[in-house]
C-alpha positions in Angstrom: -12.0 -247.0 41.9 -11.4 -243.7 43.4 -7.9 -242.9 45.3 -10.1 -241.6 48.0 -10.6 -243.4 50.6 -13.8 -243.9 52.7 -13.9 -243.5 56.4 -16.3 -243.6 59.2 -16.6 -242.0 62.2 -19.4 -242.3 65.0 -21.7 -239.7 63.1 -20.3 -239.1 59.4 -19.0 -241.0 56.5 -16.6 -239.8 54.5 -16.8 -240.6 51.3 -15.2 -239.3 47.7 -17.2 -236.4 46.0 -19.8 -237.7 43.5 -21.1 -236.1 40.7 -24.6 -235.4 41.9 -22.7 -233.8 45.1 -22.6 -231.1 43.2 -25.9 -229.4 44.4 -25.7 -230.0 47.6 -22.5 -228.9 47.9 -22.9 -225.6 46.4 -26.2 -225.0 48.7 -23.0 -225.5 51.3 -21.0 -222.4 50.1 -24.2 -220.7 49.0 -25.1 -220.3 52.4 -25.1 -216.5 53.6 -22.9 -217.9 56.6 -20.6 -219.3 54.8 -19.6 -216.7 51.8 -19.6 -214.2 55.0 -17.2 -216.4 56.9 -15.3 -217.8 54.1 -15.0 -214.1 52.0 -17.0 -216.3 48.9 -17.3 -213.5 46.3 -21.0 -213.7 45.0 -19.6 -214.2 41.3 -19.4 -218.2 42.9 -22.3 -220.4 41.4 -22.8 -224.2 40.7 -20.3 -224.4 38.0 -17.3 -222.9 41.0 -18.8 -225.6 43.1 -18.3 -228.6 40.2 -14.7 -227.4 40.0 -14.1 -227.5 43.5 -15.3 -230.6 43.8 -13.3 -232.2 40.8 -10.2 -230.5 42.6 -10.5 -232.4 45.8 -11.4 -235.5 43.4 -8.2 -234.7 41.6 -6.1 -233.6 44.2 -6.7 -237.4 46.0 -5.6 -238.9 42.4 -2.7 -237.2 42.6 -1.3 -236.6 46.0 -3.3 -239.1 48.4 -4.9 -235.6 49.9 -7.9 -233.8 49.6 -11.7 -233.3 50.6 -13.9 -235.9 51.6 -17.9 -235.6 51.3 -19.1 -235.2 54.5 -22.5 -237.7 55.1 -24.5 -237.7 58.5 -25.2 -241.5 58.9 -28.1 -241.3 60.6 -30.4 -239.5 57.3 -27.4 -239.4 54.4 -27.8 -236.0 54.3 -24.5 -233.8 52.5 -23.5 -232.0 55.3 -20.3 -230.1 53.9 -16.6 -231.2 53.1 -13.3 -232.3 55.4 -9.9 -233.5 54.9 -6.4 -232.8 53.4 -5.5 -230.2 51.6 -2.3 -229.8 49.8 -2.9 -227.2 46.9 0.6 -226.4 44.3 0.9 -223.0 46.1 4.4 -221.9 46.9 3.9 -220.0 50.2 1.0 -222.6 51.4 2.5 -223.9 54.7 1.8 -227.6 54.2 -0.6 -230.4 54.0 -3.9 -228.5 55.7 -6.7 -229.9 57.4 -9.9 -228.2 56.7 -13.3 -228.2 57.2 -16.7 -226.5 55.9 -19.8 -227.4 56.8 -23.3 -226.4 55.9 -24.9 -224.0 58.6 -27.8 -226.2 59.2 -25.0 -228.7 61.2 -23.0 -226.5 62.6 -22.9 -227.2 66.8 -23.0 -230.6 66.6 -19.5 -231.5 66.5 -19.3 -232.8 63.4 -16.2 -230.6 62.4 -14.1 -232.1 65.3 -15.1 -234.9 64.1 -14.1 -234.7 60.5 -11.3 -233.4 61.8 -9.9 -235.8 63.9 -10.1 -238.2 61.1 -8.4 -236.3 58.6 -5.6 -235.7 61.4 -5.3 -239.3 62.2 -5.1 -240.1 58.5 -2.7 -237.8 57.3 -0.4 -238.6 60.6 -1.3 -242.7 60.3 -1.6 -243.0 56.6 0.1 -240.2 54.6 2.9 -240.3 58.0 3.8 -236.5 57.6 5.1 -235.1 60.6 2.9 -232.1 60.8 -0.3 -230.9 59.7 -1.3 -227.1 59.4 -4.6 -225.3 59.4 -4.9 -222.0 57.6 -7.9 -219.8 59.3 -8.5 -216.7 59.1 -8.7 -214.7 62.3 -12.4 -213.7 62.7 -13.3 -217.1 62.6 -13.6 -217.9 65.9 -15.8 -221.3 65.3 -12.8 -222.5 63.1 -10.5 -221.6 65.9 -11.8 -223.2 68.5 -12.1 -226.4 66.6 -8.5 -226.3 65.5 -7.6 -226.1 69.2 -10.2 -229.1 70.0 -7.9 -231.1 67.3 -4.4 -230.1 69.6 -3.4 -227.2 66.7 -1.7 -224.4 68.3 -1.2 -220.9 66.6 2.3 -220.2 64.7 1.5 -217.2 62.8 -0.2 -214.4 61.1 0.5 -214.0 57.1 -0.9 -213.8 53.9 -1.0 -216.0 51.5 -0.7 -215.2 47.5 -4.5 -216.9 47.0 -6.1 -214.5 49.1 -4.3 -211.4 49.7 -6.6 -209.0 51.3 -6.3 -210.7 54.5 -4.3 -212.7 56.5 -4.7 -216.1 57.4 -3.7 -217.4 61.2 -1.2 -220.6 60.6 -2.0 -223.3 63.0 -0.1 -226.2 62.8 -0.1 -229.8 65.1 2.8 -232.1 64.8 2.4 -236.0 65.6 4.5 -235.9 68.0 2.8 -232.6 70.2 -0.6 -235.2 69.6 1.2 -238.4 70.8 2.6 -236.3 74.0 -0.9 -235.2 75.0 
């Protein structure tokens, strides 16, 4: 039994990675979109996409955070990865919410959705009193769906995993969420 727990919103389920994820999910940061958005160096292949997967896997074992699979309920396709991210960085801000998604659903809302899941869980179930979202500032899309979930900008900085650019720090705090 995985630490992971599996949630369902109106459109998605999200579940724990599994094993044969692993194509799927590398056809998700495969995608030209996403290595442009996400500054994926080309050296990533299916092995890169394995590890990630047994990060998030790992990182629920041992913190109660990480990445769920994201599944559309209406065909079970993959459709990308959501959820809390709390990596053993020493200038990462927090526990992040996140979100990546294959190109092929992108518009549909499904990353507000995801979203607002992984923001009601860590407030409701992990009860931390803020969450942050680390975005880096051409990505407008990512913006605008942090600002959907009530995250407001803090700052520009970089951050020791990826210094050639900085990251914009958005954060929400449960009780900015419960006032609105």
């Amino acid at each position: 039994m995985s630490a992971c727990p599996t949630l369902e919103t109106e459109n998605l389920i999200l579940r724990p990675f599994k094993d044969d994820d692993v194509d799927d999910y590398f056809g998700v940061l495969d995608s030209p979109e996403v290595r442009r958005w996400l500054h994926i160096p080309e050296s990533l292949d299916r092995s890169d996409a394995w590890q990630q997967m047994a990060w998030f896997v790992g990182q629920w074992e041992l913190r109660g955070t990480g990445h769920w699979a994201l599944e559309e309920k209406k065909s079970g396709q993959f459709v990308g990865r959501a959820g809390l991210h709390r990596p053993e960085r020493h200038d990462w801000p927090g526990v992040e919410v996140g979100w990546l998604l294959h190109p092929d659903y992108w518009g549909r809302g499904y990353a507000t959705e995801a979203g607002a899941a992984a923001v009601r869980y860590g407030f409701e179930d992990l009860q931390v009193d803020k969450l942050f979202s680390c975005i880096l500032p051409e990505n407008h899309r990512s913006q605008a769906v942090a600002k959907r979930l009530g995250f407001e900008f803090l700052e520009e900085r970089v951050l020791a995993f990826f210094p050639k650019l900085p990251h914009g720090i958005w954060a929400v705090s449960y009780t900015h969420l419960r006032a609105h």
